[in-house]
N, C-alpha and C positions, 0 to 999 in steps of 0.2 A: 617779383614783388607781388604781396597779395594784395585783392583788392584794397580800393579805400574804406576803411572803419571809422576813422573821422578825414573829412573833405573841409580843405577852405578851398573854397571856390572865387577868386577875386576881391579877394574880401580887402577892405581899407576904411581906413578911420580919419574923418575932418574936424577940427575942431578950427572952426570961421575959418582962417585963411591961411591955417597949419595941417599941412597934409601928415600925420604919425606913423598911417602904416599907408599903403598903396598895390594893389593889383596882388597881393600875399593870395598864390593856390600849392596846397599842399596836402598832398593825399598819405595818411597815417593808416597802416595796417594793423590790425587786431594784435594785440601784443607787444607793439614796438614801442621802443626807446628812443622817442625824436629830441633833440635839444634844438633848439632856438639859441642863438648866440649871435653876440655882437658889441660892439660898444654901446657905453650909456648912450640913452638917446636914439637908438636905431628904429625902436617899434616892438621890440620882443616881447615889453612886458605887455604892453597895451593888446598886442593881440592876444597874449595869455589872458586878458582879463574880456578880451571878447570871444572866446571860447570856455570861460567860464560864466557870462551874461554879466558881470558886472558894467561893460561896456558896450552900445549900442553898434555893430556896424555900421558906417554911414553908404556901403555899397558892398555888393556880394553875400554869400552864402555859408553858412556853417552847419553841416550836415554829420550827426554823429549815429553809427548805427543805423543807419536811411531814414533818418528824421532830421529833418530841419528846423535848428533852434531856435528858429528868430522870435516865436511866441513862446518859446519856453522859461518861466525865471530862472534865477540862478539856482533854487532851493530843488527845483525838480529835472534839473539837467542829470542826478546820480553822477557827478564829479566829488572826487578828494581834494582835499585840498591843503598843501602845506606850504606856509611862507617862509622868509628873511627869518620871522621875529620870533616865531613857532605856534607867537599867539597863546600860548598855554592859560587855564584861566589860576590865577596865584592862589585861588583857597579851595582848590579840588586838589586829590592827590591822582595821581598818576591814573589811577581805572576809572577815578569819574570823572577826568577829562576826556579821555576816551570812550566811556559810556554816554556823554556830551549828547553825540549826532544820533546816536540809537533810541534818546530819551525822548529829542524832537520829535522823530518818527515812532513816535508812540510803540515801542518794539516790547513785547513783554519781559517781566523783569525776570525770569529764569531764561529766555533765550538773550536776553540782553548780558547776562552776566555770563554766560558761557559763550556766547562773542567777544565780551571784552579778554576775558581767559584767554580766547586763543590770539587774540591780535598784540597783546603782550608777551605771550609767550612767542608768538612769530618775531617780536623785534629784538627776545632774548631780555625781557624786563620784567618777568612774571615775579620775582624777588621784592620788585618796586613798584608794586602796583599800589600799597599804602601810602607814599612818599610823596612829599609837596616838591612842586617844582622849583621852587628854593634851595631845595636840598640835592638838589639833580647838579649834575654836571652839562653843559653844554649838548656832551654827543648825546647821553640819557634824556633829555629834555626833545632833541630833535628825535629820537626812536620815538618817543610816545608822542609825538605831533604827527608822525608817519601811524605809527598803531590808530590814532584817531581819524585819519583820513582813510585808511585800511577798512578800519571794521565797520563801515556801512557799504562796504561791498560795491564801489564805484566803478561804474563803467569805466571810467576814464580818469586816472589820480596826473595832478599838474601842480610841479613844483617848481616855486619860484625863490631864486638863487637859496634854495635848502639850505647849504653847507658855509655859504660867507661869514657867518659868524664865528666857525670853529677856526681854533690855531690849525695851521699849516699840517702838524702830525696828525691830530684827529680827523682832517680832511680829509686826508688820505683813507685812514682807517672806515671811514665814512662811506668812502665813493665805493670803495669792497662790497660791505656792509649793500648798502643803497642795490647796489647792482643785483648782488646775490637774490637778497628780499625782492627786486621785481621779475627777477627770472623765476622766481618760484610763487608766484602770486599769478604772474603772467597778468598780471593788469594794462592795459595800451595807457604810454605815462610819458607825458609832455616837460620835457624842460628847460628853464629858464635860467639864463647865468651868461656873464663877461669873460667866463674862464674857460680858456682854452683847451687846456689839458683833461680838468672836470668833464667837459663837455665830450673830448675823443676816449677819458676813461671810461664814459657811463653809456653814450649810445649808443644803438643801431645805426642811426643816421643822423647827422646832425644838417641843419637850415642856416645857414651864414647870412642874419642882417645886415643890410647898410643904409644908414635915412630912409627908413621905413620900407625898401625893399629885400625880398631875397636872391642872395647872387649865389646862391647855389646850395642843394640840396644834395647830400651823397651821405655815403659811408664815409667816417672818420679820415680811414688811412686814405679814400680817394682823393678826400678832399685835399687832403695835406699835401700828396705825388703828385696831384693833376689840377692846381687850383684852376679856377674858372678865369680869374682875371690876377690884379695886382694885388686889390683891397683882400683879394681871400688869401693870397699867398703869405701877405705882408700878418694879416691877423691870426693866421692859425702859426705861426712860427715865424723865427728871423728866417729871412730871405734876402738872396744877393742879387743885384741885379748885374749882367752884364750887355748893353748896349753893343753890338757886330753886325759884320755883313755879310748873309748867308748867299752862297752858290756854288749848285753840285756836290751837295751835302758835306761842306766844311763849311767855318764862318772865320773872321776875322775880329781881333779887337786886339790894343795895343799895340798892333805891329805882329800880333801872334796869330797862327793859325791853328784851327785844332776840328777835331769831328763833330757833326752832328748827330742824334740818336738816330733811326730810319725814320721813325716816323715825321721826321723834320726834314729830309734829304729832297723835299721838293720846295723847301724855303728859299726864296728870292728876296735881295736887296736887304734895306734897314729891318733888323728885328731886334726885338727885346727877348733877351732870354734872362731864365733864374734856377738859380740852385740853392739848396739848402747847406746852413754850415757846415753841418756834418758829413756833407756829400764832398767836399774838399779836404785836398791832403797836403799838409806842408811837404816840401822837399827842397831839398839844395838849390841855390843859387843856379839858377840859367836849366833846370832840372826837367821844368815843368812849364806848363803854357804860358804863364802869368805870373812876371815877375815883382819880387816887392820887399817891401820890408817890416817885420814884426813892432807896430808901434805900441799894444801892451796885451796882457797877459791877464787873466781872472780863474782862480784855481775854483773850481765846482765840485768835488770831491771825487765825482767816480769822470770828470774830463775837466781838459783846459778849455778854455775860449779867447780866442786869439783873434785882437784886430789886425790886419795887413794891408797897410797902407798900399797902395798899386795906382798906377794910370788909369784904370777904373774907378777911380775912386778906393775908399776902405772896403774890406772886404769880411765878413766873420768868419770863423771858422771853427767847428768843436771840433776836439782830438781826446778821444780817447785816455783815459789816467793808465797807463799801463805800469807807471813804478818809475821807469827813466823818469831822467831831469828834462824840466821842459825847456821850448826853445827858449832863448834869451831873447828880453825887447832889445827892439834896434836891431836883430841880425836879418844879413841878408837872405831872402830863400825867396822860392816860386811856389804858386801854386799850380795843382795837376786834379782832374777830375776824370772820371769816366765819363764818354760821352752818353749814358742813359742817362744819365744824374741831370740833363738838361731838360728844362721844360721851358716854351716861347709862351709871351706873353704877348701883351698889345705891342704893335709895333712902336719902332724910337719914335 
């Protein structure tokens, strides 16, 4: 990890007898892709908006570059900035919205216009730089909201949930897009979103909110293999839980025994463990550690998803579309996993 390029150091926000954010330290390296994620309500946005100074800290530190921004306004921090809404202003067309932030900063009007040229042309909208944002579509409209947070050459570009507005296809298309453009810009670029996926397709790292804390800071796929606790296992994807009793690296549950991965073979007594649906494999009746029965069925196109009622409680499960007929609800079968696929959580 390289050093930190932007530093929160402690930083938390009080409004009277409402704690928002609390004790949030997170060190972002020059160039990196952090997402901030979590439920409404967790602190994500607010500390976005106190890393862009719209919001006062009420304790800690926000150092960007080896400055400390606590006296800096919002207008002289050199942050991007792209919202939800896009913000676009409705009687500019397309370059002189984006010529917008160049105009504030008094930038002259031949290097202004060959800025806005290339920050359109980087979003691949150079066609539509004449165009009112009426006449844009969705993802067009959010390109030149990013070309306008681009072309004043920002230390640090911070976007908050960008993509929500687009349909589900365009999102996708988006999240490509978005990525591509910061890998080639290399801007250090903060982001904001409730989406899970968004947030493991676009980062380096992503920071997992919960009521105004972070429960953990990692690479996408760490977090998802190795969550930190329940609340991160539960929110970056379904997760199962299974309650046993660990000793001599096996554990017990429902009457069944089965292995532990190594790095658990020194687990003693009550533990919680979990695995992911996809980490489970239907098989025949009496076949597999964990017996049950298919109570229903959801076809996803490229897999099934399969609840299995068990002594554990229900259990999820993805399986693969491979072309066969899926299992039938109601029949009988077990489930079987590899013992890696286990990760221990807090204990029962």
């Amino acid at each position: 990890m390289r050093p930190g390029y932007l530093v929160l150091d402690g930083v938390a926000k009080r409004y009277g007898p409402i704690t928002a954010v609390q004790g949030v330290s997170i060190e972002v390296a020059r160039g990196e892709f952090l997402g901030l994620l979590g439920p409404s309500g967790c602190g994500k946005t607010t500390t976005l908006q106190m890393i862009a100074g719209f919001e006062t800290p009420s304790e800690g530190r926000i150092v960007l570059d080896g400055q400390d921004l606590a006296d800096t306004p919002p207008a002289r921090r050199g942050i991007g900035l792209v919202f939800q809404s896009y913000a676009l202003f409705p009687h500019m067309t397309a370059a002189e919205n984006v010529a917008f932030g160049l105009e504030m900063r008094r930038v002259p009007r031949a290097e202004r216009a060959r800025r806005v040229a290339e920050a359109l042309d980087l979003v691949h909208l150079s066609h539509l730089a004449d165009r009112f944002p009426r006449n844009m579509s969705g993802g067009q409209q959010q390109r030149v909201a990013l070309a306008r947070a681009l072309v004043i050459e920002p230390q640090l570009l911070l976007l908050d949930e960008p993509l929500s507005n687009l349909d589900a296809k365009l999102r996708e298309e988006m999240q490509v897009e978005l990525r591509e453009l910061q890998r080639r810009v290399g801007v250090t670029t903060i982001l904001v979103t409730h989406d899970q996926q968004e947030a493991m397709a676009l980062c380096d790292r992503v920071a997992v909110m919960q009521a105004g804390r972070v429960m953990q800071v990692d690479e996408p796929w760490r977090a998802y293999e190795v969550p930190a606790d329940g609340f991160v296992a539960d929110f970056l994807g379904r997760s199962n839980r299974l309650p046993a009793r660990a000793a001599n690296g096996m554990a017990e549950a429902a009457g069944r025994r089965f292995a532990l991965p190594p790095e658990l073979a020194g687990a003693r007594g009550e533990v919680m463990l979990t695995i992911r649906p996809e980490r489970l494999r239907i098989e025949p009746e009496d076949a597999g550690a964990l017996p049950g029965r298919v109570h229903s069925r959801v076809f996803l196109g490229a897999s099934w998803l399969y609840r299995v009622d068990t002594a554990l409680g229900p259990m999820m499960v993805t399986a693969q579309n491979t072309g066969a007929p899926p299992v039938e609800e109601g029949a009988r079968v077990s489930l079987a996993w590899d013992p890696h696929s286990l990760r221990q959580l807090e204990a029962a």
